[in-house]
N, C-alpha and C positions, 0 to 999 in steps of 0.2 A: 574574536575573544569576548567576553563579558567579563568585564572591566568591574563588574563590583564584586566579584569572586577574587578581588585582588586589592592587595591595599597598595595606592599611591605613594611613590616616594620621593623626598624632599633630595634629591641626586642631581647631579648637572653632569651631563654626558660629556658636555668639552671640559671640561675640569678634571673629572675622574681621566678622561685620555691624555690630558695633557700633564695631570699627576703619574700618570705610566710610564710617560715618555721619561718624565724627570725624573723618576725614581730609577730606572731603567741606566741613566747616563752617568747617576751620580751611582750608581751599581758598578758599573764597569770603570769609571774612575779608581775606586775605594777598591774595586777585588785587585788592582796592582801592587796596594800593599797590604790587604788580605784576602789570597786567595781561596783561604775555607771558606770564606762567603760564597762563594759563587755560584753554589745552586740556590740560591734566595732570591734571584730574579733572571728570568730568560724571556726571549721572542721565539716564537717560529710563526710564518708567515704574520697572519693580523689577531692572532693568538699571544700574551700575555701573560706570564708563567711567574706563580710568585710562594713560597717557602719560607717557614721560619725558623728549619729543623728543630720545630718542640711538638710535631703534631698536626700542625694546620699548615695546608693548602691550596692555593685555591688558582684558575684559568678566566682569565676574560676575552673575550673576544666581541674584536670591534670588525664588523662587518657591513660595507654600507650605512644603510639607516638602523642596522639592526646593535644592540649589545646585551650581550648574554654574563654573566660571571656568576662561575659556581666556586663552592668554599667546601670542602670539607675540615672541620676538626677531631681528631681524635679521641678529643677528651669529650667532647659533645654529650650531653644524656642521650642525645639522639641517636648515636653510633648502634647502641643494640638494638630497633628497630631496621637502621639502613641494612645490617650485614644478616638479618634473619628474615624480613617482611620484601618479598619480589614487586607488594606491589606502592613502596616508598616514594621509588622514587616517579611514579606516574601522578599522584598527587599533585608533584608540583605545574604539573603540564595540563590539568585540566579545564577545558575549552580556551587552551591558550591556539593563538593561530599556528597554520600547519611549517613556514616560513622558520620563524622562530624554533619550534620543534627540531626542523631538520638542520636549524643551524648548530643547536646545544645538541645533539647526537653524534652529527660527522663531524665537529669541530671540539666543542669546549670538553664537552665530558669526555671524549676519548682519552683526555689527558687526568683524569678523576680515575680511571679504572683500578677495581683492587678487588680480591679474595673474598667471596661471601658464602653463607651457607647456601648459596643458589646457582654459585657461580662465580665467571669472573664477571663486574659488572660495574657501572660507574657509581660512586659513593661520596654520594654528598649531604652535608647536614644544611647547606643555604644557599639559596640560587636568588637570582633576579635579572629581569630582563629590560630592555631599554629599545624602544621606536621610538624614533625622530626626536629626542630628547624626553620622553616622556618613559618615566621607570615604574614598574611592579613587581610588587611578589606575593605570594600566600602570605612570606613574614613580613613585621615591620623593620625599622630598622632596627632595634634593640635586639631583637628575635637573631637577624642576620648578623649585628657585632660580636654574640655571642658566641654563635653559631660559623665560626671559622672567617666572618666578613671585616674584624678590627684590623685582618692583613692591611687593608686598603686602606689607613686609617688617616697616614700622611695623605696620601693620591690625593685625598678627597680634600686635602687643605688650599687655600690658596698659595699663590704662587708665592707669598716672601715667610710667610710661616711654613710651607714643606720644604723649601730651601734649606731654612735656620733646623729644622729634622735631618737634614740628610748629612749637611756639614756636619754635624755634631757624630749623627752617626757612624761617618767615617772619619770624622777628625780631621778633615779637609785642613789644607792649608793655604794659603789665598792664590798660589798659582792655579792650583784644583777648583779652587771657587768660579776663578774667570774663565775655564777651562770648561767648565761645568753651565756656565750662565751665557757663553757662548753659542756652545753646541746645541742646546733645548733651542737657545730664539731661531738659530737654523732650521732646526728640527722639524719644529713644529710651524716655520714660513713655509717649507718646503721637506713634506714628508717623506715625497714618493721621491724624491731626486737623491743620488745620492753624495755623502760627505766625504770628503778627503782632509785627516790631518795633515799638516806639514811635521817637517822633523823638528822645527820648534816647541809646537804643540804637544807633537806626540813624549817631547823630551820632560814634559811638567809632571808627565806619570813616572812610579816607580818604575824606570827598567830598568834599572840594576835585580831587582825581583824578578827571579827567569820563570816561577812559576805564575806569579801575578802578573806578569808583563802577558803573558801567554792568555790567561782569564780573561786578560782586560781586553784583548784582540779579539778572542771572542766574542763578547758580550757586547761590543764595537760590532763587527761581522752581523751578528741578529738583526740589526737594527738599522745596516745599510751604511755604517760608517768605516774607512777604511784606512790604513795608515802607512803614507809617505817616508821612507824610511830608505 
């Protein structure tokens, strides 16, 4: 790749993953007692699925030494461009290595696809890409906040101010809190292994909530953790 066809960005790759992991826990916490959340954060394999239902979307995926994360916004200036111009979104791939390419193809944008005057085809207004901790993109980052990437905007906080976001977000109450600052320090000691709650733990969520009880199992399931009951 030629690296000056790309602006460097001020990103830390363990931070942003480990902002995924925790947004992702305190997700599935909160959808037990709101399960209309629950398409505003998902896993599938090392894929990263994130929603605000107002328009913007966006996929990251952590793959080895590679990360990839694309964003589309709806409301974006860019939109009429992406769903008219076939050759939008090659732009963002030029003389990027082939590695990376084949990763945002079979992986990230598959999850980007939608409706265009060309076809059906992946639709994004901002991407960026991450080797060995080191990030680029055509845009800076103001370019990509605007551009569908603000989803990410706790991720990228550190650990006791995207906390003090998430509580709030879900109105955590302190059993969810410990429940919540438990499971990530697991999490992220020990990714690949997997969690088991106990019926104590699992008792701190809404189950009385049978649709949110249900979400919450889910979104638990993605991510390898499972519940003792």
């Amino acid at each position: 790749m030629k690296k000056q066809n790309y602006n460097k960005l001020d990103l830390n790759l363990k931070v942003l993953w480990e902002g995924c992991i925790l947004a992702s826990i305190a997700h599935a916490i909160g959808v037990s007692k709101y399960p209309l959340l629950s398409n505003e954060h998902s896993w599938d394999k090392f894929n990263y699925n994130i929603q605000d239902n107002n328009g913007q979307r966006g996929t990251i995926t952590f793959h080895n030494k590679y990360c990839v994360a694309a964003f589309r916004n709806e409301n974006s200036v860019r939109m009429s461009e992406v769903v008219n111009n076939p050759q939008y979104l090659k732009n963002y791939f030029f003389n990027y290595n082939q590695e990376i390419i084949d990763l945002s193809n079979n992986e990230t944008l598959q999850y980007l696809l939608d409706e265009t005057t060309y076809g059906i085809v992946p639709c994004i207004t901002s991407i960026f890409f991450g080797e060995n901790n080191v990030v680029y993109s055509k845009d800076n980052l103001n370019d990509i906040f605007e551009n569908g990437g603000n989803l990410i905007k706790y991720q990228l906080l550190n650990f006791n101010n995207a906390i003090e976001k998430w509580i709030n977000y879900y109105n955590m109450n302190n059993n969810e809190i410990l429940l919540l600052e438990f499971i990530f320090r697991k999490k992220v000691k020990e990714y690949n292994t997997p969690i088991f709650l106990s019926k104590n733990e699992v008792s701190l969520l809404d189950i009385n909530n049978y649709e949110g009880f249900k979400e919450s199992k889910i979104s638990f399931l993605e991510m390898g953790i499972y519940f003792n009951r």
